[in-house]
C-alpha positions in Angstrom: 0.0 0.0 0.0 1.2 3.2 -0.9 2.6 5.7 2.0 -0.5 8.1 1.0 -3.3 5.9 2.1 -1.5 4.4 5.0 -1.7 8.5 6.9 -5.5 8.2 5.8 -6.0 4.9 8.0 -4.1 5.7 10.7 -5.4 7.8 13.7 -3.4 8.9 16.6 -4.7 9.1 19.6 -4.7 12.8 20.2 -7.9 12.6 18.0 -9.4 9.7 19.6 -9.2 11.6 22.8 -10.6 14.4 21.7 -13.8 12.7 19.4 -14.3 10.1 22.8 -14.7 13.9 24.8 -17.0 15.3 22.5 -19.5 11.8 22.6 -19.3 12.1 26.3 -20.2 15.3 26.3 -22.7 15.6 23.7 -24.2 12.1 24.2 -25.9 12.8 27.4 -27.8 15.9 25.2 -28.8 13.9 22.2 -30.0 11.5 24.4 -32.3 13.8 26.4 -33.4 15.8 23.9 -33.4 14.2 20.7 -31.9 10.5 19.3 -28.3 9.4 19.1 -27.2 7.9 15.4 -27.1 4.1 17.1 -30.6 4.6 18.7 -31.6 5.7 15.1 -30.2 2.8 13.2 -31.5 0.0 15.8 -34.8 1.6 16.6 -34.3 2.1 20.3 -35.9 4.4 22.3 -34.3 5.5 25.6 -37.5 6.1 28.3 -38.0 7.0 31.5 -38.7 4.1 33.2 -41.5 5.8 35.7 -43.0 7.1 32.8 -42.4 5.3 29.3 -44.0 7.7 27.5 -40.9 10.4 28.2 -37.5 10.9 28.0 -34.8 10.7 30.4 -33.6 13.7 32.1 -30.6 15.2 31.5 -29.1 14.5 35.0 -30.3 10.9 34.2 -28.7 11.1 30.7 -25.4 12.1 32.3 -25.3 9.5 35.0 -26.4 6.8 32.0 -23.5 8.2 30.2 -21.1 7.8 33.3 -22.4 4.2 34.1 -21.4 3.0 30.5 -17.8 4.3 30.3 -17.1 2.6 33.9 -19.1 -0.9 32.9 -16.9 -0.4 29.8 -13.5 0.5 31.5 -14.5 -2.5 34.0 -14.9 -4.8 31.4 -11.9 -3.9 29.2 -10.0 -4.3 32.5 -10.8 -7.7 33.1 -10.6 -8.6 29.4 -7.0 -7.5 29.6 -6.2 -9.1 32.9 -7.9 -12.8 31.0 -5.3 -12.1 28.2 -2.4 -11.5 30.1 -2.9 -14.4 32.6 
């Protein structure tokens, strides 16, 4: 493959820091008051679960938010610990 493309592929992870930022800043808002491009695709509807008929809060949206990048930074954890061993 030519040394062209191979820049195009490539991202460092100065970017990835910064696009992870803005998802887990803007998530939490799309979520609350509008639809994420996932929920769009899959057809999922986050509600509130004392009343299904409307959305989460933002506060709610935010602690969502926060609950998924732990669960995930859990998981990856002990993924990598199962590798290494």
């Amino acid at each position: 493959m030519p040394d062209e493309y191979s820049n195009a592929i490539s991202i460092d992870a100065e970017t990835f820091v910064v696009n992870r930022e803005w998802l887990d800043i803007n998530e939490p808002f799309l979520t609350a008051y509008s639809i994420t491009l996932g929920q769009l695709i899959t057809g999922i509807r986050v509600r509130n679960l004392t009343e299904p008929s409307s959305k989460i809060s933002l506060s709610t949206a935010y602690c969502r938010c926060l609950a998924k990048v732990l669960l995930g930074g859990l998981s990856f954890s002990m993924r990598s610990s199962q590798v290494i061993q």
